[in-house]
C-alpha positions as CSV (number, residue, x, y, z in Angstrom):
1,X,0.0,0.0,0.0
2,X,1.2,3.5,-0.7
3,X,1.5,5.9,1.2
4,X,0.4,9.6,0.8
5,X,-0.4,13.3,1.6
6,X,-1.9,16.2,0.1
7,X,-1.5,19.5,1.0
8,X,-3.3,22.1,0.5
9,X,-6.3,19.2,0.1
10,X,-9.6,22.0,0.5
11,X,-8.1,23.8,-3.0
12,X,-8.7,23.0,-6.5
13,X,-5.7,20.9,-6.6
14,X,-6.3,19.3,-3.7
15,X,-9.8,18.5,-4.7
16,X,-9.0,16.7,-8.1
17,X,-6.0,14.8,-6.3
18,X,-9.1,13.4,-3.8
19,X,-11.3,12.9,-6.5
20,X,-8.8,10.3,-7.9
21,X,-7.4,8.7,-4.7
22,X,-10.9,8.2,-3.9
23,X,-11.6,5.9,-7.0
24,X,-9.0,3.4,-5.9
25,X,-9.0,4.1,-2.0
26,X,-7.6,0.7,-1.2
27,X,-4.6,1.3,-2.6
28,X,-3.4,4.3,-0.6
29,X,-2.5,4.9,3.1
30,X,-3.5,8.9,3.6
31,X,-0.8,10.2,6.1
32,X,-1.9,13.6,6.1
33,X,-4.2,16.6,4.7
34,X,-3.7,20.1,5.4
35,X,-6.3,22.7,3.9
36,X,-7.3,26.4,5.0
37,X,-10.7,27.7,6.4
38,X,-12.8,25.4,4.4
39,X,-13.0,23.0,8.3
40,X,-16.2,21.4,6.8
41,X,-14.8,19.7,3.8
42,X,-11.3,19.3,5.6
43,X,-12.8,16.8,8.1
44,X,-15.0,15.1,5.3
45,X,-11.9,14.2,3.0
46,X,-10.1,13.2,6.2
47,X,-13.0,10.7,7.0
48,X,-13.0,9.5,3.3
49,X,-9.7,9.0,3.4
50,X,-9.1,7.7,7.0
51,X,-5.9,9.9,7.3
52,X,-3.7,9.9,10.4
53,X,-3.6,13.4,10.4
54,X,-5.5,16.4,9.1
55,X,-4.3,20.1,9.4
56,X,-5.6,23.6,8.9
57,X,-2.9,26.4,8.4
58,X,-5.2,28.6,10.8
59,X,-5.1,28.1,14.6
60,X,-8.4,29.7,15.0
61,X,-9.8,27.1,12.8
62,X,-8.7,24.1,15.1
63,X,-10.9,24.1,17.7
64,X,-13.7,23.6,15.0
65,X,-11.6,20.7,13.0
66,X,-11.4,19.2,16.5
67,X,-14.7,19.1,16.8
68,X,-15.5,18.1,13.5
69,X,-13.1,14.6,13.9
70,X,-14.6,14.0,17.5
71,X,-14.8,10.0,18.2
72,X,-12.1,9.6,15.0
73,X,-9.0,8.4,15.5
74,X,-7.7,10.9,13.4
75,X,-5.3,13.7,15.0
76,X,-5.7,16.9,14.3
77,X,-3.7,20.1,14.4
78,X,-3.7,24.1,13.8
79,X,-1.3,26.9,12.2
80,X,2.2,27.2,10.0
81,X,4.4,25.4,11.9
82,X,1.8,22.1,12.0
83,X,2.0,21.9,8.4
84,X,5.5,22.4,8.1
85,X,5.3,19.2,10.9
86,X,3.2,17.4,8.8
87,X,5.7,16.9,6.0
88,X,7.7,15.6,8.5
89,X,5.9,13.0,8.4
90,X,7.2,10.3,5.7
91,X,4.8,9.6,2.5
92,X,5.9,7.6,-0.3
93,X,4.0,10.2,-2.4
94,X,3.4,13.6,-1.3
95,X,0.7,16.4,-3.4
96,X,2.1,20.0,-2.7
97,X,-0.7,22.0,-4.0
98,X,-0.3,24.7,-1.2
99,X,-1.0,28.0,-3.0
100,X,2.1,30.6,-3.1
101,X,4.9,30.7,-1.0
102,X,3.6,29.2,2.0
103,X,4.3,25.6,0.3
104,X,7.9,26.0,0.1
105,X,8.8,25.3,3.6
106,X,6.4,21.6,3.5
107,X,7.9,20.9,0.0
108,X,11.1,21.3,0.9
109,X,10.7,19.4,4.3
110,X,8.6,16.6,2.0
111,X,11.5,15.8,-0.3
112,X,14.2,15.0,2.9
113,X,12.5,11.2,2.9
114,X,13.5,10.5,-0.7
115,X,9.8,9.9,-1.9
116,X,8.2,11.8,-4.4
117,X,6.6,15.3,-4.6
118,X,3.6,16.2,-7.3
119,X,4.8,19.6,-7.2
120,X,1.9,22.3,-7.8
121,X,2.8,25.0,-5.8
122,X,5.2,26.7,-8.7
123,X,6.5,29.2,-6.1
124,X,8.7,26.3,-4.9
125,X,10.7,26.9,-8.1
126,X,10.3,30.5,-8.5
127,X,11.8,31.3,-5.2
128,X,14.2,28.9,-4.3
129,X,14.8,26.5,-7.4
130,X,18.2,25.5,-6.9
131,X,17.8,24.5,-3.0
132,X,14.8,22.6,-4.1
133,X,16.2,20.8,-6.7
134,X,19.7,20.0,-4.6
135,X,17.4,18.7,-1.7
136,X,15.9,16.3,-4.1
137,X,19.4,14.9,-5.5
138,X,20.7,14.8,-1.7
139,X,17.6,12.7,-0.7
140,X,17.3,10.6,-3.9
141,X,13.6,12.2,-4.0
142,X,11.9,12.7,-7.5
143,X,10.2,16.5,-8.3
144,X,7.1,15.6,-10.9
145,X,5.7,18.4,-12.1
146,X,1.8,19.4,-11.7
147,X,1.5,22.1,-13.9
148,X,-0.2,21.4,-17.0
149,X,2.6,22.6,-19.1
150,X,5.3,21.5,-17.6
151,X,3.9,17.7,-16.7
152,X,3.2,18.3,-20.8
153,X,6.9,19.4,-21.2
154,X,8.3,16.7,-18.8
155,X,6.3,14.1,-21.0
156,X,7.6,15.3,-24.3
157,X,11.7,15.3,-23.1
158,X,10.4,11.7,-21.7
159,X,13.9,9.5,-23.6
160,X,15.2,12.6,-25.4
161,X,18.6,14.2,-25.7
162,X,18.3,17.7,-23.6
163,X,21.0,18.3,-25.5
164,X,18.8,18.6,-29.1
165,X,15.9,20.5,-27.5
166,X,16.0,23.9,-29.5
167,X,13.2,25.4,-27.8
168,X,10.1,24.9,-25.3
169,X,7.3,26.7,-25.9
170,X,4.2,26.8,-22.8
171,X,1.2,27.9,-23.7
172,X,-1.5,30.2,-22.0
173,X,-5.3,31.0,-22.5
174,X,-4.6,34.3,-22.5
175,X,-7.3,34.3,-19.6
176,X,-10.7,36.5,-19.8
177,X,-8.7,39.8,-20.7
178,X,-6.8,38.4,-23.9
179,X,-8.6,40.3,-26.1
180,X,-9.9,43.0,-23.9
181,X,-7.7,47.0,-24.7
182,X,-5.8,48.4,-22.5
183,X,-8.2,51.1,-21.2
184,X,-10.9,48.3,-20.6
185,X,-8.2,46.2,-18.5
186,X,-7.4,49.4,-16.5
187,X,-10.8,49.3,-14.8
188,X,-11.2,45.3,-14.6
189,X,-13.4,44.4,-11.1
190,X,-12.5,41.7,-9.5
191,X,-15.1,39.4,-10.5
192,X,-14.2,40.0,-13.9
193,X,-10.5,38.9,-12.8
194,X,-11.7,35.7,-11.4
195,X,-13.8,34.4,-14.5
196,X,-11.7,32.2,-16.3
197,X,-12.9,30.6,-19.9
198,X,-10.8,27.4,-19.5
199,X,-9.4,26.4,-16.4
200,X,-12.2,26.0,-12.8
201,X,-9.6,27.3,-9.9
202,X,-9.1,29.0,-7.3
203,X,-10.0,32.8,-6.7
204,X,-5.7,33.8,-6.9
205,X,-4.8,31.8,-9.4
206,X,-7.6,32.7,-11.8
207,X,-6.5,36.3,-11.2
208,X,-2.9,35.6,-11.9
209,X,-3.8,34.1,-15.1
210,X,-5.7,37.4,-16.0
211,X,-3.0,39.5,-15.2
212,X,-0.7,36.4,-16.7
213,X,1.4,36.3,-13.4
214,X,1.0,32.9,-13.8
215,X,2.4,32.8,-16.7
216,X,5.3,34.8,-15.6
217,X,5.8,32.4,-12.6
218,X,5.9,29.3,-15.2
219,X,8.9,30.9,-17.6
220,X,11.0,31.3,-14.4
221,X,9.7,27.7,-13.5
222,X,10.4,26.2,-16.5
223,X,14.2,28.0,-16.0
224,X,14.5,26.6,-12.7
225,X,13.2,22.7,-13.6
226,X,14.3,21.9,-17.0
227,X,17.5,23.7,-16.4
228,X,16.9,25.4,-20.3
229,X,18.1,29.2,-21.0
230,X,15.4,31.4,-20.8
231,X,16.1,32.4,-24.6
232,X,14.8,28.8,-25.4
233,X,11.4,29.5,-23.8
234,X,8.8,31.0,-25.1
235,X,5.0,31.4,-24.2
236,X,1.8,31.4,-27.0
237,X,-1.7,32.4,-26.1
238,X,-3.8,29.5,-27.5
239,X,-7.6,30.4,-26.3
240,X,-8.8,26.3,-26.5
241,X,-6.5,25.3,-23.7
242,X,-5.7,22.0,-25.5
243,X,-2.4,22.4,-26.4
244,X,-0.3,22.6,-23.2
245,X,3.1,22.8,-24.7
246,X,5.5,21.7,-27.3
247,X,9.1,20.9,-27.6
248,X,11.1,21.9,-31.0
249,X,14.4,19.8,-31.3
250,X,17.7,20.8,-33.3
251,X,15.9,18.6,-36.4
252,X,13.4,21.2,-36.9
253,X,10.3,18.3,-35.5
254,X,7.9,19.9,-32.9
255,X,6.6,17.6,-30.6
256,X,3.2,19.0,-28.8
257,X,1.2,17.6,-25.4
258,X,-2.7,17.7,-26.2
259,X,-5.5,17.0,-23.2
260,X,-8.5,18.4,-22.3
261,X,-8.9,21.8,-19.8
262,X,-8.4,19.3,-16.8
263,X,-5.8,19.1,-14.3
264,X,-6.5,15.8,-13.4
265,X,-4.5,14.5,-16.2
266,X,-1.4,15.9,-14.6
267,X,-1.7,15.2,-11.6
268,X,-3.0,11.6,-12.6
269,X,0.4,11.2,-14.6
270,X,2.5,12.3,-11.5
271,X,0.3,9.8,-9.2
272,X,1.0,6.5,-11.6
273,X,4.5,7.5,-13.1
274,X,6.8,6.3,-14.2
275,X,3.6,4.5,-15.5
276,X,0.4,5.1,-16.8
277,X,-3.2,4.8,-15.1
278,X,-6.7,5.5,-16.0
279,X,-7.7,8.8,-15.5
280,X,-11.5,10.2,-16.1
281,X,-11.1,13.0,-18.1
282,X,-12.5,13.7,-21.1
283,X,-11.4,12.2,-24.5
284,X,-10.4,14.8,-27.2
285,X,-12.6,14.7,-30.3
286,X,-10.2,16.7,-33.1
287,X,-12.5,16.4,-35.8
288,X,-16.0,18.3,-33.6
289,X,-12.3,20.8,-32.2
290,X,-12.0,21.4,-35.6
291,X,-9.0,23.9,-35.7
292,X,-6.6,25.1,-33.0
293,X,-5.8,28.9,-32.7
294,X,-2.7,30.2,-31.7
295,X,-1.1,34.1,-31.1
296,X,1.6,35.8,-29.7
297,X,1.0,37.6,-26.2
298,X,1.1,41.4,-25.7
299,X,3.6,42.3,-23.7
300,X,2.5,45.9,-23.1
301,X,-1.2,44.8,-21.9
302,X,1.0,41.9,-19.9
303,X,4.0,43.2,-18.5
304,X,4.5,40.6,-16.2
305,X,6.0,38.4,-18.7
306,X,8.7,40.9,-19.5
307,X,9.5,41.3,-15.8
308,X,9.9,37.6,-15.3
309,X,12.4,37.3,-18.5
310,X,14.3,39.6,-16.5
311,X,14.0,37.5,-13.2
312,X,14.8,34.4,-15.3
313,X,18.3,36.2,-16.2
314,X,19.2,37.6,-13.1
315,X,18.4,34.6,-11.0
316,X,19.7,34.9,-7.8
317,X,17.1,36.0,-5.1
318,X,15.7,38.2,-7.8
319,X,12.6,35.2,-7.7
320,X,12.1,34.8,-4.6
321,X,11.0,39.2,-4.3
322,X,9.8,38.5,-7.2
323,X,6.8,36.2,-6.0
324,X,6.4,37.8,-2.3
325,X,5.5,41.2,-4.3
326,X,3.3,39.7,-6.8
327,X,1.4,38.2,-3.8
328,X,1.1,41.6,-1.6
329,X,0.2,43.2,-5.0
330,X,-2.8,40.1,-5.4
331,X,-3.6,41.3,-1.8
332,X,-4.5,44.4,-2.5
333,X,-6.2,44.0,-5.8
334,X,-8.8,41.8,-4.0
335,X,-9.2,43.7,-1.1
336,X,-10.1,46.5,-3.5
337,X,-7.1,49.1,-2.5
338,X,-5.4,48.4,-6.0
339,X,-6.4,48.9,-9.5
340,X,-5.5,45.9,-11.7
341,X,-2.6,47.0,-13.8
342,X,-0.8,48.2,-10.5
343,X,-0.3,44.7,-9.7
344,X,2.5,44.7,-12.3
345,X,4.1,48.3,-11.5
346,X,4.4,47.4,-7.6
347,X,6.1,43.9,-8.6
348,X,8.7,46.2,-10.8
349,X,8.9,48.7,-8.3
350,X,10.0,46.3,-5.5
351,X,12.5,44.7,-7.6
352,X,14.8,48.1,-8.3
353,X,14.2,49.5,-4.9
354,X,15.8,46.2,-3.2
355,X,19.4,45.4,-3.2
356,X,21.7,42.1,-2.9
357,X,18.9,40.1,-5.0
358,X,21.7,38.6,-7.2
359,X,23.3,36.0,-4.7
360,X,23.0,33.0,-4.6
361,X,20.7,31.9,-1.6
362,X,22.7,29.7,0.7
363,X,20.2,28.0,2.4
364,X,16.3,28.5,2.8
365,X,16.9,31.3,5.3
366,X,18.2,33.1,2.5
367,X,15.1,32.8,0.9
368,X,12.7,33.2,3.5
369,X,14.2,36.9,4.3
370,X,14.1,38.2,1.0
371,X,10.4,36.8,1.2
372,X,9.6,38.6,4.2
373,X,11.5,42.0,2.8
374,X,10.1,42.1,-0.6
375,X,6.6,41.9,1.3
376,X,7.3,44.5,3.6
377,X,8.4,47.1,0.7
378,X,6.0,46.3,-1.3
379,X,3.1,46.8,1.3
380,X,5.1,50.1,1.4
381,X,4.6,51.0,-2.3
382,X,0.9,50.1,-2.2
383,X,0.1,51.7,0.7
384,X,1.4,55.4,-1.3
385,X,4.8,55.3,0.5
């Protein structure tokens, strides 16, 4: 039987990683689930699931998860440091699906029992890709990735030479602003922000694909996984979402990853690898598709990718300030303080007002300052100072 966790269960990611453990339930041991403020489901998946352990990241929450798991025998616990405990805890297969930077410190912790980790929570990468990656060769630990794309890019260099790949090209939906002017963007609310036309997720990551801060975050990914130059990555908007990436190699063939708008294909690849299970998505009809559009993204309406290209060069720290603005900037655009193209602006603005971001991090403290200093500056630069 093996073994597994998933953090960051009560999220989108979570929820399609449950959806197919629960078809095969027998074959899994659930060590533990972590989730937010959504106590109701938490304790229902923990049930399903008979985990030993279920966490919520907020100690207010954990009198009511206690409550919720009376007469189980399933422990419980409340706040950061519990979930950082709970990857402690060893899993043959652990689900990071944690949203932003708050799932580096479990990830990281995760990969130190030389398992595997279904990586979803791209900030691990943005902000501290080498340590992650050098904790998973120092622990014989496998990093799959979750990410449509990259599980599509993964899957195409799957028995190739590295050497021969000429370029890598991840796609994007261009999200519910693609074709929307500049002026119109400007005044975007954020319900408008949150309605994806592909992808069902979560409220911040449906807003970073408008503003295509996801995007952004999956170059520097990409960088920091496949270990390819960033000149060899490039991103197309393609609106159908069927096409997650391609691969061109030095003989001029282009090989391309098609699937349906579901992440369950992804993460159902990284939960049978290195084989191949069932998975209930649904099966692409080409002929009733019909044609697939493609179209270059506009870098003026999007500046985000143009400030990760730079991130992607400098390296460094430059990621890691890079993220922790992006998500005070998201703060503030949902609590309604920030208009939707100052999202971008605040994220460059942090960048040139901080200094030292080229080292190399030395260790996860390293990382976890320059976190908690980009956040603070950029708070400043929001809040008019």
């Amino acid at each position: 039987m093996r073994s597994i966790s998933i953090f960051g269960a009560t999220g989108s990611i979570g929820e399609s990683t449950f959806d197919l453990v629960m078809r095969a339930p027998e074959t899994y041991r659930t060590v533990a689930l972590t989730g937010g403020r959504n106590i109701a489901r938490l304790a229902e998946m923990a049930i399903a699931l008979r985990a030993e352990l279920a966490v919520t990241a907020y100690d207010d929450c954990l009198p009511a998860l206690r409550e919720a798991l009376a007469g189980t025998k399933i422990e419980v616990a409340g706040g950061e440091a519990a979930i950082a405990e709970a990857a402690d805890r060893p899993a043959d297969w652990v689900m990071s699906g944690i949203v932003g930077a708050a799932g580096l410190v479990p990830g990281m912790r995760a990969l130190r029992h030389g398992g595997t980790l279904a990586l979803a929570n791209k900030e691990s990468l943005v902000t501290a890709g080498p340590l992650l990656m050098e904790t998973a060769r120092a622990h014989g630990a496998t990093i799959l990735p979750v990410d449509s794309e990259h599980s599509a890019v993964f899957q195409a260099l799957t028995g190739e030479d590295a050497a021969c790949v000429e370029r890598v090209i991840i796609t994007a939906s261009g999200g519910p602003f693609r074709n929307w002017s500049a002026e119109r963007i400007a005044n975007a609310t954020l319900a408008e922000a949150v309605a994806h036309p592909s992808w069902s997720m979560g409220q911040r990551i449906s807003i970073d694909s408008a503003s295509m801060f996801n995007k952004a975050l999956e170059l520097i990914e990409t960088r920091e996984y496949f270990g390819i130059s960033p000149d060899k990555i490039e991103v197309l908007v393609h609106p159908q979402s069927i096409v997650h990436a391609l691969v061109g190699f030095c003989d001029g063939g282009i090989m391309a990853h098609l699937g349906p708008a579901d992440m369950r294909h992804a993460i159902g690849f990284a939960l049978h690898w290195p084989g191949r299970g069932d998975v209930p998505v649904e099966r692409l009809n080409l002929a009733q598709i019909g044609k697939l559009e493609f179209q270059d993204p506009d870098i003026a309406k999007f500046p985000a990718l143009r400030i990760a290209r730079d991130v992607m060069e400098a390296r460094g720290l430059h990621g890691a300030a890079f993220n922790a603005a992006k998500e005070i900037a998201l703060d503030h655009f949902i609590a309604g303080s920030l208009a939707f193209p100052r999202m971008a602006a605040i994220v460059e603005e942090t960048l040139s007002r901080m200094n030292g971001l080229g080292r190399t991090a030395a260790n996860l403290d390293d990382v976890l300052e320059v976190d908690a200093s980009a956040r603070r500056v950029a708070t400043s630069i929001a809040g008019g100072r």
